[in-house]
N, C-alpha and C positions, 0 to 999 in steps of 0.2 A: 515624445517624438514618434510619429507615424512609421510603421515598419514598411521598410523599403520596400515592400512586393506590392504594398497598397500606394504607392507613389503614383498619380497621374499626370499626367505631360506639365501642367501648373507647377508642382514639385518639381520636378528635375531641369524646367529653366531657371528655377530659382537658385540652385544650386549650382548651375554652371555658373549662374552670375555671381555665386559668392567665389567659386573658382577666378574666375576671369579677372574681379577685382581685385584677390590677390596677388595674380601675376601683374596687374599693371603697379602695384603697393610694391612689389617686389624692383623692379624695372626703378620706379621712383627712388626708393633708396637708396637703388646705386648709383644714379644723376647726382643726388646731394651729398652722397660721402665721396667719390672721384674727387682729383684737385685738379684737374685740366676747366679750364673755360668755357671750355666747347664740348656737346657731344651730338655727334652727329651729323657735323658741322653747322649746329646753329647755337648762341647762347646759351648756357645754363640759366639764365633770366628768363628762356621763351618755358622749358618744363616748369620751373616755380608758377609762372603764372597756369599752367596747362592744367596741373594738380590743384591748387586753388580755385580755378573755375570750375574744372573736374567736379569736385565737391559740390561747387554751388548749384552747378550742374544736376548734380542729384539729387540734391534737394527740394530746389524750384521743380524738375519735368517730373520726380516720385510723387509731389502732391498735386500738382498738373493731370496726374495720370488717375488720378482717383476725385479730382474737383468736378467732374458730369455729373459722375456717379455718385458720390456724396450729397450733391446739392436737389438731386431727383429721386433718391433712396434713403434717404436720411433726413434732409431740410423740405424733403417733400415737394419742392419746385414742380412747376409743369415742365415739360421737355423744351418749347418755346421760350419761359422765361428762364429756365437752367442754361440755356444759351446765350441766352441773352447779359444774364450775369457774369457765364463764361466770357463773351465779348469783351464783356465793361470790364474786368478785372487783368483780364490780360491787353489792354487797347491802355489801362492806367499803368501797367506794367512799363510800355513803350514809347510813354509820353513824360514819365518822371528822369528820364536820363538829360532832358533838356536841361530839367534843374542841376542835378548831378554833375554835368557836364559844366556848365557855365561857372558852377562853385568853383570847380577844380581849377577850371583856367584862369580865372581871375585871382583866386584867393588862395582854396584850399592844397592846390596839386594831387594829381592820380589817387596818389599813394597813398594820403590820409581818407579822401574819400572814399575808395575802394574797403578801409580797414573800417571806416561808419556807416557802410552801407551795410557790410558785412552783419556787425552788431545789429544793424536794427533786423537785418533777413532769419537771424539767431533766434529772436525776441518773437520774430511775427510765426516764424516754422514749431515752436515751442507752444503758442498759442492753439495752433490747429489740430493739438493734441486733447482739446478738450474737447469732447464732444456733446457733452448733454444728455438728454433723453431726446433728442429731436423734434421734428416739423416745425413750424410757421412761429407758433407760440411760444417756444422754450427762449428762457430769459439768455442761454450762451448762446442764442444766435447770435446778438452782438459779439461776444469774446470772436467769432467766427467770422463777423464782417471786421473786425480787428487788426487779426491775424492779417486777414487779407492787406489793408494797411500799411501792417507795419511791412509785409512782403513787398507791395508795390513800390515805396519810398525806398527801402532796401535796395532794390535791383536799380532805381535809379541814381543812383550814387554807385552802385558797383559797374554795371553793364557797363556803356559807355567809357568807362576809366579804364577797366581793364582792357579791353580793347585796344585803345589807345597806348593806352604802356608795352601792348606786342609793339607796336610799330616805334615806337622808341628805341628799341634796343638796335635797330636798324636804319644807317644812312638812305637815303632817300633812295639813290639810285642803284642800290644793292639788291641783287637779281635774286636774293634768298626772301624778299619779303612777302611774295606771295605763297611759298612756299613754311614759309612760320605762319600767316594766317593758317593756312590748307592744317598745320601741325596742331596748330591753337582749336582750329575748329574742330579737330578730333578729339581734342581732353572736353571741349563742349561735349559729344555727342559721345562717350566713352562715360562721362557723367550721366548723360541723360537715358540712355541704355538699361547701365544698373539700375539708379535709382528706378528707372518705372518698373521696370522686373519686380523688383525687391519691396520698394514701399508697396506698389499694386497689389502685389501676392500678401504681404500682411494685412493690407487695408481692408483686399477683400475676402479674405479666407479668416482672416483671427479677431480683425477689430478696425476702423477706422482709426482710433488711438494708438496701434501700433505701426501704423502705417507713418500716418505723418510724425511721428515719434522718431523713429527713423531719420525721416528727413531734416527732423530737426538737428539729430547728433551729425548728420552730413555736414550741414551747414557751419558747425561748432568745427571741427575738423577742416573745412576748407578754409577756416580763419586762421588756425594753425599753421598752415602750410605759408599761406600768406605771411604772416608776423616773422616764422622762422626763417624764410629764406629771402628776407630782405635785401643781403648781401650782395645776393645774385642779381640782382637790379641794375648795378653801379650806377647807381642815382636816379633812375630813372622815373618819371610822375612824381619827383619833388617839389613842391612850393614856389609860384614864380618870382617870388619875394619875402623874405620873411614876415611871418603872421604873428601879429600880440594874439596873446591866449584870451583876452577879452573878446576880440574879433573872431576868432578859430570858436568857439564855446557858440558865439552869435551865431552862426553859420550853423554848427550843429541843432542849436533853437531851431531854424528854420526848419531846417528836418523833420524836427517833432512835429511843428505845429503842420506842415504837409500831412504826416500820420491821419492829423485829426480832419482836414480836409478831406483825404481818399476816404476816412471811414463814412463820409458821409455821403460823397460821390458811388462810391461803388454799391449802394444803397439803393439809388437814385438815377437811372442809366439813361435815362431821358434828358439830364444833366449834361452826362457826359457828351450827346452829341455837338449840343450848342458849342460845349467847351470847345470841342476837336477843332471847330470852325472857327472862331475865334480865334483860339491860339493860334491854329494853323495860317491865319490870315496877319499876325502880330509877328509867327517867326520868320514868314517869308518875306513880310515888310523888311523884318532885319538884315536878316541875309542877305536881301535886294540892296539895300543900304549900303552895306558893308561893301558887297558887288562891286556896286560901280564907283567905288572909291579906290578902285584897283587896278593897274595898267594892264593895257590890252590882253596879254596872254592868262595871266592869272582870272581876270575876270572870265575870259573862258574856260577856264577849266572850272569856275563855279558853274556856270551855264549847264557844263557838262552834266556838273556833280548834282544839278537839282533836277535832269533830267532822268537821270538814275533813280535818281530818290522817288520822283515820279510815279516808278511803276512798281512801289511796292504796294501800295494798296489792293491791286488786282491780284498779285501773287498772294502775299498771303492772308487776305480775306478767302483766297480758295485752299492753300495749304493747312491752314489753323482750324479747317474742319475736323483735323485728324484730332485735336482735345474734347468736340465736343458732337456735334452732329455724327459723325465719322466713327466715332467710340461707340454712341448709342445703338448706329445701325449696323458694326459688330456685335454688340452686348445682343440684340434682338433677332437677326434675319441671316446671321453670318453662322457657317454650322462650324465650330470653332472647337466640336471637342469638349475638356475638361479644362481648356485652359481661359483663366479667367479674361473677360473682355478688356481690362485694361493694360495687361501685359502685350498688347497688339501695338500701342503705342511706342512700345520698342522698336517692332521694326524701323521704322525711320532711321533711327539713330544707328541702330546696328548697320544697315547698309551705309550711312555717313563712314563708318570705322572700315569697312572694306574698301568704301568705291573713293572714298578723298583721297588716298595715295597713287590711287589711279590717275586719277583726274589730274591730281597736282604732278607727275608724273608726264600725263598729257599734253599740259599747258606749255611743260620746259622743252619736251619736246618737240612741239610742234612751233613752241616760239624761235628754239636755236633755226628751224627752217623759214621761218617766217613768214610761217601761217598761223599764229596764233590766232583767233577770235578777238575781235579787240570786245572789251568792256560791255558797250551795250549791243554789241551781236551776242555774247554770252545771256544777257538779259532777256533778249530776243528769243533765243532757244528753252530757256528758264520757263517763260510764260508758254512756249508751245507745249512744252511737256509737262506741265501742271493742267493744261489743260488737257492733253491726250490721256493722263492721269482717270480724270473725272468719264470721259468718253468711256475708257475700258472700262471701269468699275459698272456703267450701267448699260454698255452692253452684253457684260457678259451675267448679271443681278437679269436682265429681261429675255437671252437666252435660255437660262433654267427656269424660267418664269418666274411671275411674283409672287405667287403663292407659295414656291420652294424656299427651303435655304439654299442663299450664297455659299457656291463653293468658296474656300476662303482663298483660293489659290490666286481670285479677283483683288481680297484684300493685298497682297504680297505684291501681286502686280502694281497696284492703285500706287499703292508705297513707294515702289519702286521708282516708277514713271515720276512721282511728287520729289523721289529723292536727288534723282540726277537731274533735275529742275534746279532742284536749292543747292545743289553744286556751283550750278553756274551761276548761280546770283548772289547766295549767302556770302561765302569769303571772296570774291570776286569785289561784291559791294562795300566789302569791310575795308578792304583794301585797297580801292580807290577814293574812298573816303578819306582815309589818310595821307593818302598819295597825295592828291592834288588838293587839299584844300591849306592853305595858310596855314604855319603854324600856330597862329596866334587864334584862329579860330578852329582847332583840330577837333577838341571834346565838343564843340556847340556844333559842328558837322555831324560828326559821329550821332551826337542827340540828335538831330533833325534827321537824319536817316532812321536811328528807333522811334523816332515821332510816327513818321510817316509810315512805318510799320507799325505802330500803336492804331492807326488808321485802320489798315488792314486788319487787326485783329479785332477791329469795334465792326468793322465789314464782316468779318468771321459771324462775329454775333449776330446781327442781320440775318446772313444769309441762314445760319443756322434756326434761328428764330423763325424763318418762313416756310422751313421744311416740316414747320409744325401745322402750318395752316392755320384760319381761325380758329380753331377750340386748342391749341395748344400742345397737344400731344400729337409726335412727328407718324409719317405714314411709309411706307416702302413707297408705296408709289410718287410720293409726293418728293418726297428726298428725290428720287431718281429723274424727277424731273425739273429739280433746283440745278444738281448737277450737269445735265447735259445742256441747263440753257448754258451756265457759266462757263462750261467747257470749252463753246464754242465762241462764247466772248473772249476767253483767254488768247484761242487759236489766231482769231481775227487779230487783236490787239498786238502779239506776235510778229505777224506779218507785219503789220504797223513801222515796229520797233527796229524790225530787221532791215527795212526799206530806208531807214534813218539812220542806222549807225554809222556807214562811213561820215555824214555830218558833223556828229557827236562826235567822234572820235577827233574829228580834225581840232575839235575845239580842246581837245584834253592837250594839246601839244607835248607829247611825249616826249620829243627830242631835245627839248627843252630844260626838262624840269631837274633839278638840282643846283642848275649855275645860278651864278649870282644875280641879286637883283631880280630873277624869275616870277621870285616864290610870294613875292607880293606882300613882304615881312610889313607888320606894322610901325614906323615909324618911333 
């Protein structure tokens, strides 16, 4: 143990972190031993689920926060193709929910899916503890495009379900459910917080092995929480028909055999584009399908819902810099101190934990007056301030000139701007997703919204990959001028959005939605 006087700023956020996670461990325990229904006036179902993603939460953004810098300090990558893998792995992240989803709805239900997605995120986080002797050559690379794998299939059987299972606990027209998203998306980003703290600080101060090690007993532990508090559910993402165990086991098959498909995709990222486009063109068919088999208002509020869905590629193909281009040009040009460059990736999440009760606070208020933001003027403001986001970061990088270090007070900023962006679009989007689409098609929604942010994150890659320029390895100046073009595509696109909402909006028919016959049930 290091004596405390030689502690550097890296040290003592790790330590608040191990502080902080036990007052939220603390806080939990007494959700689950209380016998009231409620606390805080929302379900005891909505914390089960909060603590369980919690977890996964840390596990997934702790090995997130160290997969650049691994794959460029360890696997030896160029900084262009480390992003470019970055892309591909997190773009397969948000394209397996499709599957996930669809199992659930037809077959499996949430609740089994979410507990096998779980296993396999167990299995692939446990992997990433091997690390080898490194570079290009070393035979555990594969065990490492594996890992990846079995993580990608994982989340897609978990993301999408859990999700869906907040909005279960809540009748449609119950004023609290944007308000348990806004709660849910805090055990997401109260996950996501620690773990990067925590795994980053072991990955990059003791070992890669202790890092993602870590993340792996995260992960073991958010499956706990999950299995234990079943209870708290009262039925909720159960089976929409009973399943023979011949069929349930099949279904699992499928699973695996995915495993071995991503391990060869994520390999192969030239692949992955074709696929994006293809699938992407096979699920919109469907949903078109579905559409227009559905009376007037419902079909518009799918209109709505693929309008949304829309504009996730622009957002976060520029937000999901922060895993990898975004890291590196910390790690290099940011004067940052002693604290290590992947601990930066917390801030996001730490402002999600302060400004979401604001926000969701906001909304109730400003909706009892009835001025709420409808849906995609929130989205609207979303893509301006992701992109005002990218503007400060490189006016204030070409103020102190390029030859300097960034002041980091830019990165905090950058963060900031990108966080109250994802405010207004992350649970916003989650939660219109639920709201208005059918329930018979709620988890295959849910996936076609992580689809099209799988989109975005293979745009991530891209974009990242170009601030390498041809020979590969990224430049300040280059970076700085990927960002301001995209900045101001964002801005524009904004306007766009904004100029359009009341449209959209007309088509979600809010006044509507609950009553009978509305909701456009399947038959």
């Amino acid at each position: 143990m290091k004596d405390l006087a030689l502690w550097n700023e890296g040290d003592w956020i790790a330590a608040i972190a191990v502080v902080v996670l036990g007052v939220f461990l603390a806080i939990g325990a007494k959700i689950a031993i209380q016998k009231e229904p409620e606390f805080a006036g929302h379900p005891k179902g909505l914390y089960m689920l909060f603590f369980a993603e919690m977890w996964e939460r840390f596990s997934y953004y702790g090995m997130r926060a160290l997969l650049i810098f691994y794959l460029t300090k360890h696997w030896l990558f160029s900084d262009g193709n480390a992003n470019l893998i970055y892309g591909a792995y997190t773009s397969l992240v948000y394209i397996t929910p499709v599957l996930g989803g669809y199992l659930a709805d037809r077959y499996l239900g949430q609740r089994k899916a979410v507990l096998f997605g779980g296993l396999l995120l167990a299995v692939g986080h446990s992997l990433m503890a091997v690390e080898g002797n490194g570079g290009q050559t070393d035979p555990a690379l594969n065990v490492f495009w594996a890992a990846l794998a079995f993580i990608i299939v994982g989340s897609g059987f978990l993301k999408a379900n859990i999700s869906v299972m907040v909005g279960q606990l809540y009748k449609l027209t119950d004023v609290r459910r944007d308000g348990a998203y806004t709660v849910f998306y805090m055990g997401i980003n109260v996950g996501a917080a620690i773990g990067t703290i925590l795994v980053g600080y072991l990955g990059e101060t003791i070992g890669w092995g202790y890092g993602f090690g870590l993340a792996g007993i995260g992960m073991l532990l958010g499956l706990v929480v999950f299995v234990l508090g079943k209870s708290a559910l009262n039925g909720a993402g159960e089976a929409p028909a009973p399943l023979a165990k011949s069929r349930e086991f099949t279904l699992y098959g499928i699973g695996i055999g995915a495993v071995a498909v991503c391990w060869a995709l994520v390999q192969y990222q030239s692949v992955i584009q074709t696929l994006l486009v293809i699938s992407g063109v096979g699920l919109l068919g469907y949903v078109l399908y579905e559409t227009f088999k559905l009376p007037k208002e419902p079909r518009e509020r799918m209109f709505a819902i693929l309008f949304l869905i829309s504009l996730n590629p622009l957002f976060w193909g520029l937000f999901e810099q922060a895993g990898g281009s975004m890291s590196l040009f910390t790690d290099r040009y940011v004067d940052r101190g002693a604290t290590p460059a992947s601990l930066f990736q917390s801030i996001n999440p730490i402002y999600i934990i302060l400004l979401a009760p604001l926000f969701a606070g906001l909304w109730q208020w400003l909706g009892r007056r009835g001025k709420e933001p409808s849906a995609p003027a929130k989205f609207g403001l979303a893509l301006a301030q992701m992109g005002l986001a990218n503007l400060v970061l490189v006016w204030g990088a070409e103020a102190f000139g390029i030859e300097a270090m960034t002041p980091v007070l830019f990165v905090f900023l950058y963060y900031l701007l990108a966080t109250t962006g994802e405010l207004c679009l992350s649970p916003v989007g989650l939660s219109a997703m639920n709201r208005l689409a059918p329930s018979y098609l709620a988890s295959l929604i849910m996936g076609a919204w992580f689809y099209m942010t799988a989109v975005g994150n293979f745009v991530a890659g891209k974009i990242g990959e170009a601030t390498g320029g041809h020979g590969g390895e990224m430049s300040k100046e280059k970076l700085l001028e990927i960002y301001e073009m995209f900045g101001w595509i964002s801005i524009g696109a904004a306007v766009v959005v904004l100029l359009l909402s009341r449209i959209v909006k007309s088509w979600m028919h809010l006044d509507t939605l609950g009553q009978a016959g509305a909701e456009g049930e399947k038959a």
